[in-house]
VEXDREN-2710 file (C-alpha; in Angstrom, 1 decimal):
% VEXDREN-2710
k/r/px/py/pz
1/UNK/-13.6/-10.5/-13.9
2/UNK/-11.5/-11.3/-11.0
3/UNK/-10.7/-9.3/-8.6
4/UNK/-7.5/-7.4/-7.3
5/UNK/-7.3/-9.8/-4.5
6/UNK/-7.8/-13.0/-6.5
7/UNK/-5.1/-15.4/-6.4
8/UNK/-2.5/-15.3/-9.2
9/UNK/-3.3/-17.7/-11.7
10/UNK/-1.3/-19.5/-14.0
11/UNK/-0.4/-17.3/-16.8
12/UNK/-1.5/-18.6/-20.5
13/UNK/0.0/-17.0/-23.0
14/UNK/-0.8/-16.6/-26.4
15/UNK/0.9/-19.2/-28.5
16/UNK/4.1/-17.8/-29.8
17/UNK/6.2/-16.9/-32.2
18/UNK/2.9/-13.8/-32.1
19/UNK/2.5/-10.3/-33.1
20/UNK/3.3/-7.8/-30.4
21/UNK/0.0/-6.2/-30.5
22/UNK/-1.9/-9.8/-30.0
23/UNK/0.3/-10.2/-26.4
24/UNK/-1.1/-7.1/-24.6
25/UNK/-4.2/-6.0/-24.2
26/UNK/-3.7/-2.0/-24.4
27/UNK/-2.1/-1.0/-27.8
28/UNK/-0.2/2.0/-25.7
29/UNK/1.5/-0.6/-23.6
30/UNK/2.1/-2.9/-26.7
31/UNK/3.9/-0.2/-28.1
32/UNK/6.4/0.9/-25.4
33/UNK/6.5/-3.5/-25.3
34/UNK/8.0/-3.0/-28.9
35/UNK/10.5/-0.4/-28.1
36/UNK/12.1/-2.2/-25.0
37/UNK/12.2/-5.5/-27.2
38/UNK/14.3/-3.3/-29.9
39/UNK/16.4/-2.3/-27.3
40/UNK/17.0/-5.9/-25.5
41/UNK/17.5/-7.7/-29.3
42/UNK/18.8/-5.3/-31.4
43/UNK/16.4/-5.9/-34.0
44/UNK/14.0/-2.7/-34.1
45/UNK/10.2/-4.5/-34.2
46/UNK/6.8/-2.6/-34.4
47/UNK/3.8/-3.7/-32.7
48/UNK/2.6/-5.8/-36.2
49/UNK/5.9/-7.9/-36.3
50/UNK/6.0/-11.4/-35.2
51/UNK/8.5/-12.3/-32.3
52/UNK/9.8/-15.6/-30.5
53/UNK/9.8/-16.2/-27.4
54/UNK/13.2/-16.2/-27.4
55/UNK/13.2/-12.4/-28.2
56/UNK/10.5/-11.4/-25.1
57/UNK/13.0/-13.6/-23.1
58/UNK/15.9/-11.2/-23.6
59/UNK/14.1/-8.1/-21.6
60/UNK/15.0/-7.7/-18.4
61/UNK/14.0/-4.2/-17.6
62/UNK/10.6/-2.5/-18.0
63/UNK/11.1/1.4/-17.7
64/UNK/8.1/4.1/-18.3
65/UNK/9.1/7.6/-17.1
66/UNK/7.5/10.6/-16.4
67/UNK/6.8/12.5/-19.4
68/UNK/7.1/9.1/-21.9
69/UNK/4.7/9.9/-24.8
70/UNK/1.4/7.7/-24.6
71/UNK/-0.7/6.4/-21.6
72/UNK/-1.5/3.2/-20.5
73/UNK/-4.3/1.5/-18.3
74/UNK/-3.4/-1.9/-18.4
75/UNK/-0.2/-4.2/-17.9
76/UNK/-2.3/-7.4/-18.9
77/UNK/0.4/-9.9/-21.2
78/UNK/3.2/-8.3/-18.9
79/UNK/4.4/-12.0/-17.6
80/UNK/4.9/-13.0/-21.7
81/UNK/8.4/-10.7/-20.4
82/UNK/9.0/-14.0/-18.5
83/UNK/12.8/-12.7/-17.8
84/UNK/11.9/-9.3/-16.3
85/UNK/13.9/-8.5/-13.0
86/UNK/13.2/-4.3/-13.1
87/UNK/10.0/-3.0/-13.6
88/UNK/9.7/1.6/-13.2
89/UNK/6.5/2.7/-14.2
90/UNK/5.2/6.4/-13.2
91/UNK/2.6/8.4/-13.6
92/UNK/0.3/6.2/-15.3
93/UNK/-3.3/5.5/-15.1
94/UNK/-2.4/1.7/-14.0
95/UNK/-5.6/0.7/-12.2
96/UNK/-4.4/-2.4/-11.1
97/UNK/-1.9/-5.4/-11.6
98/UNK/-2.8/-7.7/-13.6
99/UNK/-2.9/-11.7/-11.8
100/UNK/-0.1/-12.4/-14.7
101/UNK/2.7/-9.9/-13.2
102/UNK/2.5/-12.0/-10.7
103/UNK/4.0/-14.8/-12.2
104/UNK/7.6/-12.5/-12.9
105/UNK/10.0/-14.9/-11.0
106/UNK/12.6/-13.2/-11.5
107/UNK/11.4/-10.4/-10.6
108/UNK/13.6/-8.2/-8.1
109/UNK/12.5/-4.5/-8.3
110/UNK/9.1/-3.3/-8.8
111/UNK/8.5/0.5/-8.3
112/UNK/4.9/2.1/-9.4
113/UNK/5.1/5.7/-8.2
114/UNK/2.6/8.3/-9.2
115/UNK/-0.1/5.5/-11.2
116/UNK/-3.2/4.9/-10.1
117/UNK/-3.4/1.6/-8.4
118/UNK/-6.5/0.8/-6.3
119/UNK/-5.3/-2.0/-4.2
120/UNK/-1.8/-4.5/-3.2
121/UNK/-3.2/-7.9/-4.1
122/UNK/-3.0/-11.0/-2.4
123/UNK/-1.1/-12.6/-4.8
124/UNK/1.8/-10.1/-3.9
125/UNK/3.5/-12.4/-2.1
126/UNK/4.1/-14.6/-5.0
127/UNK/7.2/-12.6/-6.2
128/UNK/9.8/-13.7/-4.3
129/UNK/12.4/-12.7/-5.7
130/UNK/11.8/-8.6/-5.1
131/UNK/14.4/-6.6/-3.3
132/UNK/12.4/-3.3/-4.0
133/UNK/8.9/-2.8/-4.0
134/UNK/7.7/0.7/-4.1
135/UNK/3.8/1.3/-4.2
136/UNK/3.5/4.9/-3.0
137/UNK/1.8/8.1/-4.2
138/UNK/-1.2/6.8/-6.1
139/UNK/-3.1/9.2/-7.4
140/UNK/-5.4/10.5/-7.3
141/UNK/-4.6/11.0/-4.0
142/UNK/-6.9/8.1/-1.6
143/UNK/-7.3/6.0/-4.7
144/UNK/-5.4/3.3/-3.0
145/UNK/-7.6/1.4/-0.3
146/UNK/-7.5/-1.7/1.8
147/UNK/-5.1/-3.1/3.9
148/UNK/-1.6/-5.0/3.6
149/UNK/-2.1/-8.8/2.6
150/UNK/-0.4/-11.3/4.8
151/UNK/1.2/-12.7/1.7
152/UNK/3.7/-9.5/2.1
153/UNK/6.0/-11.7/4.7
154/UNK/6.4/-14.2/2.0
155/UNK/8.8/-11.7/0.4
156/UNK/11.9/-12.0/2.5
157/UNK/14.6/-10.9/0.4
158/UNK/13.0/-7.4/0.7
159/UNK/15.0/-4.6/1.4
160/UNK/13.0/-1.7/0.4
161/UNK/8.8/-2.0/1.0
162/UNK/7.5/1.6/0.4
163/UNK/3.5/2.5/0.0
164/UNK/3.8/5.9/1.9
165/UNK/2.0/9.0/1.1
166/UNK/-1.4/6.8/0.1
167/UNK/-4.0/8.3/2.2
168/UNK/-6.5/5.6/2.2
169/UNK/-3.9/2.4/3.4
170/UNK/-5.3/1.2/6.6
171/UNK/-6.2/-1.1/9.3
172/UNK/-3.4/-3.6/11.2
173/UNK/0.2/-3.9/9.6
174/UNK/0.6/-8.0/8.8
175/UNK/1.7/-10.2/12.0
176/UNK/3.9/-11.3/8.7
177/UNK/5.9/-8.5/8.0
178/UNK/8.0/-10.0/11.0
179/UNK/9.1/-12.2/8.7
180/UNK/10.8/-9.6/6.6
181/UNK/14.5/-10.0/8.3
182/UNK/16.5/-8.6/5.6
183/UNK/14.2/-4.8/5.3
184/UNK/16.1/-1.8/5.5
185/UNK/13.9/0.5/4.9
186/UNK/9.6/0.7/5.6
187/UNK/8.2/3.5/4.5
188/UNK/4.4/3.4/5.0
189/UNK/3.3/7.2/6.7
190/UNK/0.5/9.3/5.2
191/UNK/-1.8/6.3/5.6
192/UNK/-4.6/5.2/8.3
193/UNK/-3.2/2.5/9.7
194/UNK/-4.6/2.0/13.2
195/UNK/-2.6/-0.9/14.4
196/UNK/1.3/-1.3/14.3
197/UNK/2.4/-4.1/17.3
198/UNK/4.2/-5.9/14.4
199/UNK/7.1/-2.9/13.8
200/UNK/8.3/-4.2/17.8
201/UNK/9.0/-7.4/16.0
202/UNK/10.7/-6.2/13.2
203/UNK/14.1/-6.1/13.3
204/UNK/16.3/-3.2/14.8
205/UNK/18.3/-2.5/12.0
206/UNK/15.0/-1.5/10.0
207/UNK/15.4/2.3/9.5
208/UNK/11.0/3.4/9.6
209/UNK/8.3/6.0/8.6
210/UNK/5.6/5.5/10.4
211/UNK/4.7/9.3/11.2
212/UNK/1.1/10.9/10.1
213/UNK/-1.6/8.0/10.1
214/UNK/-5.2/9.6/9.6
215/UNK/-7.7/7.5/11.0
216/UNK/-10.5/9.6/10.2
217/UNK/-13.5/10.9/12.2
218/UNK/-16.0/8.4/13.5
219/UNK/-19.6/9.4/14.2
220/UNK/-21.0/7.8/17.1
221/UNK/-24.4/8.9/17.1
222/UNK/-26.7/10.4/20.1
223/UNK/-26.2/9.6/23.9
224/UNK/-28.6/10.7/26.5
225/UNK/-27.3/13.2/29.1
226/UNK/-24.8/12.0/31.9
227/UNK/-25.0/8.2/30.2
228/UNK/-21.8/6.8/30.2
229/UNK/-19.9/7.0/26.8
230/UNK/-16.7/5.2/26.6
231/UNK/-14.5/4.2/23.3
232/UNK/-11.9/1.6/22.6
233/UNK/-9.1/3.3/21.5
234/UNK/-7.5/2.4/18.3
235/UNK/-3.8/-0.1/19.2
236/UNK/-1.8/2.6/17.8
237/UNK/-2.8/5.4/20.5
238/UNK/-2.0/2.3/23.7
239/UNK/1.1/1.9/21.6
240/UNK/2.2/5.5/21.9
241/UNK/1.3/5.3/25.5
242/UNK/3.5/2.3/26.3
243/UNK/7.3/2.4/27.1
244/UNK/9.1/0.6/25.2
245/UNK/7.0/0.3/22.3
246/UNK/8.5/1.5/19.1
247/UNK/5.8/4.3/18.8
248/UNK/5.9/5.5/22.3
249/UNK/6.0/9.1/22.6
250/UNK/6.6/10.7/26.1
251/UNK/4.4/13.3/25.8
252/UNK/1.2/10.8/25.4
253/UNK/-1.8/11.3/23.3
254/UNK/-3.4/15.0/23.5
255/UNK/-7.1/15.6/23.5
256/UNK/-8.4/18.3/21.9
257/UNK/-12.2/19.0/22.3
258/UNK/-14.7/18.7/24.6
259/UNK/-13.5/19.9/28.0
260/UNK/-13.7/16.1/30.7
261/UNK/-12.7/13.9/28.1
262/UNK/-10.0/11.8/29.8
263/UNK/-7.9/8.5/29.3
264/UNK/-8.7/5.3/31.2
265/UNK/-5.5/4.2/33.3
266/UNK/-5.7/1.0/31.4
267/UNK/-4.4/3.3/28.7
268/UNK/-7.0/1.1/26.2
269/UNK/-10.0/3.6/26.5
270/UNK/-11.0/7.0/26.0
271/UNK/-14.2/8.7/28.3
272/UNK/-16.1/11.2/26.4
273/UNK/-18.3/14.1/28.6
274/UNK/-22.3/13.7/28.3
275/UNK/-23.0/15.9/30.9
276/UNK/-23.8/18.8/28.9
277/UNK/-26.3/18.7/25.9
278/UNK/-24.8/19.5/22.2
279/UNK/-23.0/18.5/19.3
280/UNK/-19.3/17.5/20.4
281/UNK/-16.3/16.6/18.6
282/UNK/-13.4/15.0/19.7
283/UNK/-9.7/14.9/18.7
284/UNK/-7.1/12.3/20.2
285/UNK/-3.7/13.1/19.0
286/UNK/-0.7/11.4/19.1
287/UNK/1.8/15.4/19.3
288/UNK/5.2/13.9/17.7
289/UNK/3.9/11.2/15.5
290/UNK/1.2/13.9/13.4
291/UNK/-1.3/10.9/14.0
292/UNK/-5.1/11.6/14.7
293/UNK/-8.7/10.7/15.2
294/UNK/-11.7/12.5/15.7
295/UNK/-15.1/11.2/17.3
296/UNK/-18.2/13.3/16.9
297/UNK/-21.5/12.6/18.9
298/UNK/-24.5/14.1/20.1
299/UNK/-26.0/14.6/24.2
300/UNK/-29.4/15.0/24.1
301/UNK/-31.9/15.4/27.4
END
């Protein structure tokens, strides 16, 4: 099967004029398919009647509300909507997208909120044509992982680029998203991403959440008494240490924990007490931006 991150491929559709229920995979979705082609055509269809492409060409929008009857797990046969420019689906179980929604050209607003994707693919990047792309609040809460793709600075008509509130996004924001010149609005707190020099080359008219990133609580081991003990700090703690920077935060990165724990001037490293024997725990904090890590270790003799 391939993978989230696979490359989109070229879509091969079923050979049409087809019965609805042969172009998707999950009967649920080939219903709600059926509905939105009655409503585009004017002809009411169920998923056993035979339609032309001519008929899938005229939907444009794809919109699954809260509360619609019937779930769905899969989008697969999606890009046999070849015209679609609006896509809304929430809460439903969605695992992932399928490699043929990225073939939508035309796409130019894309909001999942409340499904359960696992992962942004590579082949994000691919669409174009969006204006709106709205990715957060996967649930169950964490259920989204990984990091941004690169391919994400392909997409510069983007206005809107939101995967807030996902828990489990993390590492460095894309050197790409520079690219994105015409954003608006980048919503992506209530993640763990540890390394944000790109936002400084975003540009200034780019209103941003970046507040509350997680980055989790790293176990560094044992370390013999009075040995030295020094970390690299994550990027996004030197950025909230550096004037200037789009994170800086005057009141500097608080450490709560063991008492001696103290910054290196370089501002890139943290020193961690092993003078006393124990179980320590360690918690760098970043006071106006809710952003945290923790370090746990043990001194022994």
């Amino acid at each position: 099967m391939t993978s989230d991150t696979a490359i989109a491929k070229a879509f091969s559709p079923v050979i049409i004029p087809a019965k609805i229920r042969t172009l998707f995979d999950d009967l649920s979705f080939a219903h709600i398919a059926a509905a939105h082609i009655s409503e585009a055509t004017g002809i009411p269809v169920t998923i056993d009647d035979v339609v032309t492409q001519d008929m899938l060409d005229k939907v444009t929008v794809l919109s699954v509300l809260s509360g619609a009857p019937g779930k769905f797990t899969s989008l697969r046969g999606i890009g046999h909507l070849r015209n679609l420019q609006n896509v809304m689906i929430e809460n439903q179980p969605v695992t992932r997208l399928p490699e043929d929604f990225g073939t939508l050209a035309k796409l130019t607003s894309a909001h999942f909120i409340n499904s359960a994707l696992k992962s942004i693919p590579d082949w994000i990047g691919n669409l174009t044509s969006l204006t709106q792309l709205n990715l957060s609040s996967q649930r169950p809460l964490g259920i989204m992982r990984g990091s941004i793709p690169e391919s994400i600075g392909n997409l510069t008509r983007l206005e809107r680029f939101d995967v807030g509130n996902n828990n489990n996004l993390c590492g460095k924001l894309p050197d790409s998203m520079a690219r994105l010149t015409a954003l608006k609005n980048l919503l992506i707190q209530s993640n763990g991403f540890e390394d944000m020099t790109v936002l400084n080359a975003m540009p200034s008219t780019t209103n941003i959440n970046f507040h509350n990133q997680a980055l989790g609580i790293f176990d560094l081991g044992k370390v013999r008494q009075n040995n030295s003990l020094t970390i690299r700090l994550p990027e996004i703690f030197v950025q909230a240490q550096t004037p200037d920077d789009k994170l800086y935060e005057p009141s500097g990165v608080q450490i709560v924990g063991a008492p001696g724990t103290h910054l290196d001037p370089n501002r890139h490293d943290v020193h961690l007490p092993t003078g006393t024997t124990g179980t320590f725990e360690v918690m760098l904090a970043i006071h106006g931006r809710l952003t945290n890590v923790n370090y746990r270790y043990a001194v022994i003799e």
